[in-house]
C-alpha positions as CSV (number, residue, x, y, z in Angstrom):
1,X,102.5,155.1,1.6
2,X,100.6,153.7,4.0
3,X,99.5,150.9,1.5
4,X,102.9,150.1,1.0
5,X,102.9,149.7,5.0
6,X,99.7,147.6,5.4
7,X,101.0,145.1,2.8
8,X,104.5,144.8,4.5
9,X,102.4,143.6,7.6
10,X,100.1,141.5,5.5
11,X,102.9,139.9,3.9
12,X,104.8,139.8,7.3
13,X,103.7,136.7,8.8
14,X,104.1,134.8,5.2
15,X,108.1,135.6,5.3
16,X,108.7,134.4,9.0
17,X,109.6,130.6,9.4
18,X,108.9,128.4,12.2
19,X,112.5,127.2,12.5
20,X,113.5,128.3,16.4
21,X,116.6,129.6,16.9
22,X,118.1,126.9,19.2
23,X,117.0,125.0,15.9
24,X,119.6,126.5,13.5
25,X,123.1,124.9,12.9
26,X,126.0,127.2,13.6
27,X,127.6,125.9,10.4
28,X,125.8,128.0,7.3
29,X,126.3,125.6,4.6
30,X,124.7,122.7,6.6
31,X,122.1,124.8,7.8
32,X,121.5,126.3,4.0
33,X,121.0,122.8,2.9
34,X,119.0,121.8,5.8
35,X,116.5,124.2,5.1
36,X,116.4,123.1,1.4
37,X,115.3,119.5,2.5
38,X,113.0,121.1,4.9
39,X,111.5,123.4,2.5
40,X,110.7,119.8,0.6
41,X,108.9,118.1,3.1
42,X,105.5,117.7,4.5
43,X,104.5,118.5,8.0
44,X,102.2,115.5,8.6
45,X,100.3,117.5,11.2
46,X,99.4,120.5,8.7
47,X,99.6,118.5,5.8
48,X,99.5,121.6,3.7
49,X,103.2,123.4,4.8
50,X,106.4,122.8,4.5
51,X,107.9,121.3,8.0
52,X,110.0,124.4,7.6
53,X,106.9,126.4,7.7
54,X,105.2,124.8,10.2
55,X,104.9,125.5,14.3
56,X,103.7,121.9,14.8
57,X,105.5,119.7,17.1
58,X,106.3,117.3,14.4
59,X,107.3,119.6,12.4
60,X,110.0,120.8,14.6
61,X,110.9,117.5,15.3
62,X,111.4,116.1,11.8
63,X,113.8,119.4,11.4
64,X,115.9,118.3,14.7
65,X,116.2,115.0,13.0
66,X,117.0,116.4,9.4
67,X,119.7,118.6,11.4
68,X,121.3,115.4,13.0
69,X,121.3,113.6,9.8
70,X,123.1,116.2,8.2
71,X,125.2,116.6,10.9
72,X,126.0,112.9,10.8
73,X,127.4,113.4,7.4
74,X,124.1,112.6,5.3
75,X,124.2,114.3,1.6
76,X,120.8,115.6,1.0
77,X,119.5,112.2,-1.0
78,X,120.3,109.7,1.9
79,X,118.4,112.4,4.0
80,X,115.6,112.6,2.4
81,X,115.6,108.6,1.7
82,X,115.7,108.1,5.4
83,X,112.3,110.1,5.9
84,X,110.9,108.6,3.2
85,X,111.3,105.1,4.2
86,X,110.1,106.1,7.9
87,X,107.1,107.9,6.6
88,X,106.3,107.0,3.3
89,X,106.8,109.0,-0.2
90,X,103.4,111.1,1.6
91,X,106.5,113.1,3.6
92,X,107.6,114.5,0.5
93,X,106.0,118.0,-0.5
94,X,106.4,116.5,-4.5
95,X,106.2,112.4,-4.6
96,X,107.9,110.9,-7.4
97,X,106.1,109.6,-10.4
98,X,105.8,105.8,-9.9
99,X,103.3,102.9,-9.5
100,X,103.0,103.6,-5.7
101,X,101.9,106.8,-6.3
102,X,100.1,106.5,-9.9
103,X,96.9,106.6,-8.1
104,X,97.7,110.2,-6.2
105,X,99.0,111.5,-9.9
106,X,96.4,110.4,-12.1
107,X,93.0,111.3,-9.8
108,X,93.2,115.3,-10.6
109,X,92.8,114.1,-14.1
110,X,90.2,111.1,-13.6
111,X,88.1,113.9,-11.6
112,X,88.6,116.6,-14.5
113,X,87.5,113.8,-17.2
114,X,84.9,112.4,-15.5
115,X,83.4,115.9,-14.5
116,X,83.6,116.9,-18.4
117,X,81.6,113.7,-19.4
118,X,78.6,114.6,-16.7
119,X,78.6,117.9,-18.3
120,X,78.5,116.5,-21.7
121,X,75.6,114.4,-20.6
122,X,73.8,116.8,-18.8
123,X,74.0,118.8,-22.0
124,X,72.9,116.2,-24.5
125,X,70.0,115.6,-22.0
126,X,69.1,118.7,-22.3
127,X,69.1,119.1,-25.9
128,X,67.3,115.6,-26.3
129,X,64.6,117.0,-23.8
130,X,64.3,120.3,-25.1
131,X,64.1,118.7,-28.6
132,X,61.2,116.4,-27.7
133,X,59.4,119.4,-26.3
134,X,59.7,121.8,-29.1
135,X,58.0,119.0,-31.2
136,X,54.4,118.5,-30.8
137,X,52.2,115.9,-32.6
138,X,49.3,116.9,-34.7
139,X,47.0,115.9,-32.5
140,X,48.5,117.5,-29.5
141,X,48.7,121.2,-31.6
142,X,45.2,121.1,-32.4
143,X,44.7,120.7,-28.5
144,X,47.1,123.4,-28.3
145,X,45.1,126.1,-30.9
146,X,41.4,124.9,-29.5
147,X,42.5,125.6,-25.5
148,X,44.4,129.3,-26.9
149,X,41.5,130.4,-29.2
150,X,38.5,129.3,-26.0
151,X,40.9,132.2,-23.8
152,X,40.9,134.4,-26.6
153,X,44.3,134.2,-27.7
């Protein structure tokens, strides 16, 4: 029981939102879709949460404005469009796929090939050095059996 308790209070702080009460539109169908398009976008203060999720200033904010544009009688695309050509596709929690953002799509993959190719290296190295070292010349293993039999070996 009382690990059931201690993760409801762990998980307590996860399932609050920042939205403030003087935030939320009396309508529930505008405020249902506002806090879809919220849930969407980036705070550009935390970078890493939802302006929904966020206490930042800009954060609340961008959800005051999202709320007017709804209210205006935005549908959810021209809201969304209006942030995004205010602050840039980096507003949106998902950017689209295009040539703008090609770069931001393809670097988890450049970094994941270009990490397997130094490992592949570093591997071949190895086998090359390891290779060269495990072969000795004639020369060097009669060295190697007149030093081991003068300590007795």
């Amino acid at each position: 029981m009382r690990f059931v308790l201690a993760l409801c209070l762990a998980l307590l702080p996860s399932l609050s939102l920042a939205v403030q009460p003087d935030e939320i539109l009396p309508d529930a169908r505008q405020e249902s879709r506002a806090r879809e398009i919220s849930a969407e976008l980036r705070c550009l203060v935390c970078q890493n949460q939802s302006i929904d999720d966020s206490d930042a200033g800009l954060a609340r904010d961008l959800r005051l404005l999202v709320r007017e544009r709804i209210k205006a009688g935005d549908n959810d695309t021209q809201v969304r469009d209006y942030l995004v050509q205010r602050y840039g596709d980096f507003i949106l929690l998902k950017p689209p796929f295009k040539s703008e953002t090609l770069l931001l799509w393809l670097t988890p993959f450049g970094v994941l090939l270009a990490g397997g190719a130094a490992l592949f290296a570093m591997s071949r190295r190895r086998r090359r050095e390891s290779a060269v070292e495990a072969s000795l010349s004639d020369t060097d293993e009669a060295r190697l059996k007149a030093l081991l039999e003068r300590e007795g070996r």
